[in-house]
N, C-alpha and C positions, 0 to 999 in steps of 0.2 A: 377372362382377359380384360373383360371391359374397366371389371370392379378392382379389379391390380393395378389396371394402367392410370384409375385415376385417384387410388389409395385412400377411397373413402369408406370405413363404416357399413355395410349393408347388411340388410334383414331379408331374407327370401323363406319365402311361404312356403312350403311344399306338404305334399302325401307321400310322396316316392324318395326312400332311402336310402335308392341308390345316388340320385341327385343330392341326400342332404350329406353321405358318404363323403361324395365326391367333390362338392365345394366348398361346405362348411368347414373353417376352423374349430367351431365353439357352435355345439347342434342342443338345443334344448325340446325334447320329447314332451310334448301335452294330449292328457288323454282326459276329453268331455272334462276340458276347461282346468284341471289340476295340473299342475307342472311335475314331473314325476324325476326329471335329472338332466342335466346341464354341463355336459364336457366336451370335450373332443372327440371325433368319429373313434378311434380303436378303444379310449376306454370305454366307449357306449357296448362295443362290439365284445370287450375281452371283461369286463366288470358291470355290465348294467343292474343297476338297483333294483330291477326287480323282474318277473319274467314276463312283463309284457315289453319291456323295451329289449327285451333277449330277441324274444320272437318275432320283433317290427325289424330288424337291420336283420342285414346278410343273406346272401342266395348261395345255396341251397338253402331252405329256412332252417330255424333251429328247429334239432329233434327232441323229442322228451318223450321220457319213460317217466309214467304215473305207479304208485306204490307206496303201500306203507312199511315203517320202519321197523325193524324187531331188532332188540338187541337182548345180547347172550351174558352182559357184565364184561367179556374182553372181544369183543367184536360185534357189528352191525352189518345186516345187510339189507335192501328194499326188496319186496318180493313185487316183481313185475308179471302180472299176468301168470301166476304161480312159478317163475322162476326167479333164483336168490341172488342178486345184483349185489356183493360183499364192496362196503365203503369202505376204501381208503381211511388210515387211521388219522389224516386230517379232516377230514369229511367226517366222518365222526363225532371227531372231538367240538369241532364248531358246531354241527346237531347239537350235542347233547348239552355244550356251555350253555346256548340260549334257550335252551330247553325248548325246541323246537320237536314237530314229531307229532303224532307218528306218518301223517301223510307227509310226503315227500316227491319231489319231481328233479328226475335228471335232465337235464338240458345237452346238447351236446354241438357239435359242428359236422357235417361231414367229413371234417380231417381228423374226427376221432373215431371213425367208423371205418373197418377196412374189411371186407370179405374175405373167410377164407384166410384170416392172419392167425398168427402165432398166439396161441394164449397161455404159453406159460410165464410170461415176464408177470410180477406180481402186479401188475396196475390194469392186467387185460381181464376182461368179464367175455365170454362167450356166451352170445342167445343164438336162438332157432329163428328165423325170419321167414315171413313171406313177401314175395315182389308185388307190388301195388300197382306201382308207375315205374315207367321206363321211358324217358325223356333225353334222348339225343342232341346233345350242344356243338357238336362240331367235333372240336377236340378232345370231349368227352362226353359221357354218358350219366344222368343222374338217376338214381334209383329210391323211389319212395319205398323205404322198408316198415312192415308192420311186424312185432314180435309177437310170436305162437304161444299162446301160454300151455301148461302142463295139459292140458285134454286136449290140443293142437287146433284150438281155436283162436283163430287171432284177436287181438288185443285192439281198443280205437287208437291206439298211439303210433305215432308215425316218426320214424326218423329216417336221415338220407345219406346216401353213398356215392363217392362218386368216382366211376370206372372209365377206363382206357375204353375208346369207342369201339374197337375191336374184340371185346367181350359180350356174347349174345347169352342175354339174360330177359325170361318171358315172364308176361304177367305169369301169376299165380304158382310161379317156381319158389320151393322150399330153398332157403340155402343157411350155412351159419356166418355171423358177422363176428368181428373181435372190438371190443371198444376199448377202449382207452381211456379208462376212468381217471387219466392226471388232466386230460382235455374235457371233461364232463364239470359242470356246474350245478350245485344244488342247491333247491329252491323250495320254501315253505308248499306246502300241497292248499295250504288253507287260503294264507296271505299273500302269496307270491313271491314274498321278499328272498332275495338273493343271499343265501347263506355260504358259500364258498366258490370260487372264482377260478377258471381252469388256469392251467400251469402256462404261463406265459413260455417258460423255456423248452415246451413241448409241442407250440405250436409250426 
């Protein structure tokens, strides 16, 4: 209010993004002195240039599946923790232009992650998860998920969900999630860089 009322210019310093979120205009991310990108809070949030400005904005954090790529000549998928995460054939096709590959990292939101959803629309991927953390907000519930790979041992990756409070979900309970690979973003495994950008009209 102060800095409206008296319509000048200001630079505010922070660590916390949800402060630069919420009053910045025009937010510039620096990591050990490099400037890494410079826009307005939603395209930080919905196109960030690479995955460490993914993973600095947003609560629940961003999730990410680690994996490398294999493709078949008319499709790709990441194999996460030995199961086969099939990319979208725009996700794909930008892999393979920049000839990026074959490590790869899915990035995701919690509003692409839904328990217990539908997976035959062709954009959903079904994993086997297990509950980490279960962190009660009030009006909801967050849930740290870690994926089971193929011998049912979980994976270091973490991504999050987020449930109606009224859903009792313990640590260490098995359950399956549905994702929503139009809302997932992918990410060099090597370099970081941001190779495809979720679907805006899906969020």
């Amino acid at each position: 209010q102060l800095q409206r009322g008296r319509g000048v210019t200001t630079v505010y310093v922070t660590h916390d993004q949800r402060d630069a979120m919420a009053i910045g205009d025009r937010i510039a991310v620096i990591d050990r002195g490099r400037l890494l990108q410079v826009a307005d809070p939603m395209t930080l949030y919905d196109a960030p240039v690479d995955l460490f400005v993914a993973r600095f904005f947003g609560a629940p954090p961003l999730g990410v599946l680690r994996g490398r790529m294999h493709d078949d000549g008319s499709t790709a998928w990441v194999d996460v923790a030995g199961t086969a995460v099939r990319l979208l054939p725009a996700q794909r096709a930008a892999v393979t232009a920049g000839g990026h590959g074959p490590a790869l990292v899915l990035g995701m939101r919690a509003a692409a992650v839904t328990l217990d959803g539908d997976d035959r629309p062709p954009w959903a991927r079904r994993l086997e998860v297990v509950v980490r953390n279960v962190e009660p907000t009030g009006a909801a519930t967050v849930l740290a998920l870690t994926p089971l790979g193929a011998d049912g041992a979980p994976s270091p990756d973490m991504i999050y969900a987020t449930v109606p409070p009224v859903g009792r979900r313990r640590l260490g309970q098995r359950c399956d999630v549905t994702i929503d690979l139009r809302r997932c973003m992918v990410f060099d495994g090597d370099s970081g860089q941001r190779l495809t950008s979720a679907d805006r009209h899906t969020q």
